[in-house]
C-alpha positions as CSV (number, residue, x, y, z in Angstrom):
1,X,128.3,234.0,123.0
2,X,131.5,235.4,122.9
3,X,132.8,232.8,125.6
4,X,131.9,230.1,123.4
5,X,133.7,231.3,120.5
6,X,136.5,231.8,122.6
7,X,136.3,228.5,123.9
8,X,136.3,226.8,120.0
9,X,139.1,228.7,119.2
10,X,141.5,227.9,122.1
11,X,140.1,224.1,122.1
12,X,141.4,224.3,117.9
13,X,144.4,226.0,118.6
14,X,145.3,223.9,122.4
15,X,144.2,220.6,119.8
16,X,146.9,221.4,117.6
17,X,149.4,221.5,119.8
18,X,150.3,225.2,119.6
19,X,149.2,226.6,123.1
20,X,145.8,227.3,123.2
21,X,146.1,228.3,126.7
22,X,148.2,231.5,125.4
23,X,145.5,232.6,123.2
24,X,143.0,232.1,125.6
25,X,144.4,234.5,128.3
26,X,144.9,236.9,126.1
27,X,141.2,236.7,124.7
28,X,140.0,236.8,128.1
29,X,142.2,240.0,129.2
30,X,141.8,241.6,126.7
31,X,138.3,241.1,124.8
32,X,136.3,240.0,128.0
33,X,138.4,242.1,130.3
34,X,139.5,239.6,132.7
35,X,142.0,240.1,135.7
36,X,145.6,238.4,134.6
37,X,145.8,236.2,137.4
38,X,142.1,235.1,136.9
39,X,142.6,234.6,133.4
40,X,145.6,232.6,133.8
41,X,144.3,230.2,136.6
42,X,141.2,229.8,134.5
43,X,143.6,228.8,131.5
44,X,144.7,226.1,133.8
45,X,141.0,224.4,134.2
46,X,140.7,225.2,130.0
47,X,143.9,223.0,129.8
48,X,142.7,219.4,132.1
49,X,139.8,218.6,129.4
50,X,141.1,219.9,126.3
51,X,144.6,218.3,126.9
52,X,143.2,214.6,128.2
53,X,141.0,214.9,124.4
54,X,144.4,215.7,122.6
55,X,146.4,212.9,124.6
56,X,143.8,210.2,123.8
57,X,143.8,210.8,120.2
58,X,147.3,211.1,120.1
59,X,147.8,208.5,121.6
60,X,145.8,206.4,119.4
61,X,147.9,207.6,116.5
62,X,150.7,206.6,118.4
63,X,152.4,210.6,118.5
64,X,153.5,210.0,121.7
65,X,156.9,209.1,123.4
66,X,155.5,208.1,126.4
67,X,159.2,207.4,128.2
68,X,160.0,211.6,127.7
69,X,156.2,212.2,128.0
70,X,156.2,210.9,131.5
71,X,159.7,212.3,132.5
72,X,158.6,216.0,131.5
73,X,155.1,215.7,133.3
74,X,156.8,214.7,136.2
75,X,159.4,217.8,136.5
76,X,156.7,219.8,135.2
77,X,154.3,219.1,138.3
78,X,157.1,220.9,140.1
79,X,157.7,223.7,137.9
80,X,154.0,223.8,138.0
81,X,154.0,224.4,142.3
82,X,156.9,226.8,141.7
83,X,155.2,228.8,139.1
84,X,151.8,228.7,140.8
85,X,154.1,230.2,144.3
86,X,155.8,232.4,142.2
87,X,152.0,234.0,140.3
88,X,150.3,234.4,143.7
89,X,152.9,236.4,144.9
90,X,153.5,238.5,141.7
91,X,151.4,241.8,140.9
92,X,149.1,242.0,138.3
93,X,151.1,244.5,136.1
94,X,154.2,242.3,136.7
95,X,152.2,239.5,135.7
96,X,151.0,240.6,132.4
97,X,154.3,242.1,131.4
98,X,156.3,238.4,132.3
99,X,153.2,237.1,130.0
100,X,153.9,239.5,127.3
101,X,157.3,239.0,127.4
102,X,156.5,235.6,127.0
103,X,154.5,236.1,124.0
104,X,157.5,238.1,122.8
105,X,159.6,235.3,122.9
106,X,157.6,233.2,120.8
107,X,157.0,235.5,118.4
108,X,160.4,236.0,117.8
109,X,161.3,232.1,117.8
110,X,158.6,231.2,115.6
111,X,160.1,234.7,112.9
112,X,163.6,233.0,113.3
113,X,162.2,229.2,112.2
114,X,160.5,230.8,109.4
115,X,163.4,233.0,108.0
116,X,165.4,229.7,108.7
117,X,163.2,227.5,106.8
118,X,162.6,229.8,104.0
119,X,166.5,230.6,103.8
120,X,167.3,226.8,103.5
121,X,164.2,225.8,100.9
122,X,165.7,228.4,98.4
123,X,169.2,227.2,98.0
């Protein structure tokens, strides 16, 4: 049961846009105790279905630039070999700290937009 509400959660949040992928390997570490480098390949099956039912309807609604669309997905298929190299080879413990790290990142990007925002709607 648990699996499944995982799933509808990263499906909402990978739907939106926002990286549901990122929330899903950290449910699966750390509420259904997967291994990082499981949880992260698995993240990339999660991402083929969920991200060909975003495209479609985004498409539809004509959110896409398909000219940068199809530039980025072609030098990401690289990045994605050297990243996949590059996790194989890495320890678990490395592995989830790079990932947290990561999360890090965001966190502090998305603190910054806010404070930005809110900084420019009250002048």
């Amino acid at each position: 049961m648990i699996e499944i509400l995982i799933g509808i959660l990263s499906g909402i949040i990978s739907g939106t846009g926002m990286g549901g992928g990122t929330i899903l390997i950290f449910l699966l570490v750390y509420v259904l105790g997967v291994e990082q480098h499981i949880a992260q390949a698995t993240n990339l099956i999660f991402f083929i279905p969920t991200s060909i039912i975003a495209i479609i309807i985004n498409l539809k609604n004509k959110n896409i630039a398909l000219k940068t669309a199809i530039l980025v997905s072609v030098f990401g298929i690289l990045g994605a070999i050297i990243g996949a190299n590059i996790s194989i080879k890495i320890g678990v413990n490395i592995l989830r700290k790079c990932f947290g790290i990561f999360l890090l990142i965001i966190a502090i990007h998305e603190i910054y937009t806010i404070i930005k925002w809110y900084k420019k709607e009250k002048i």
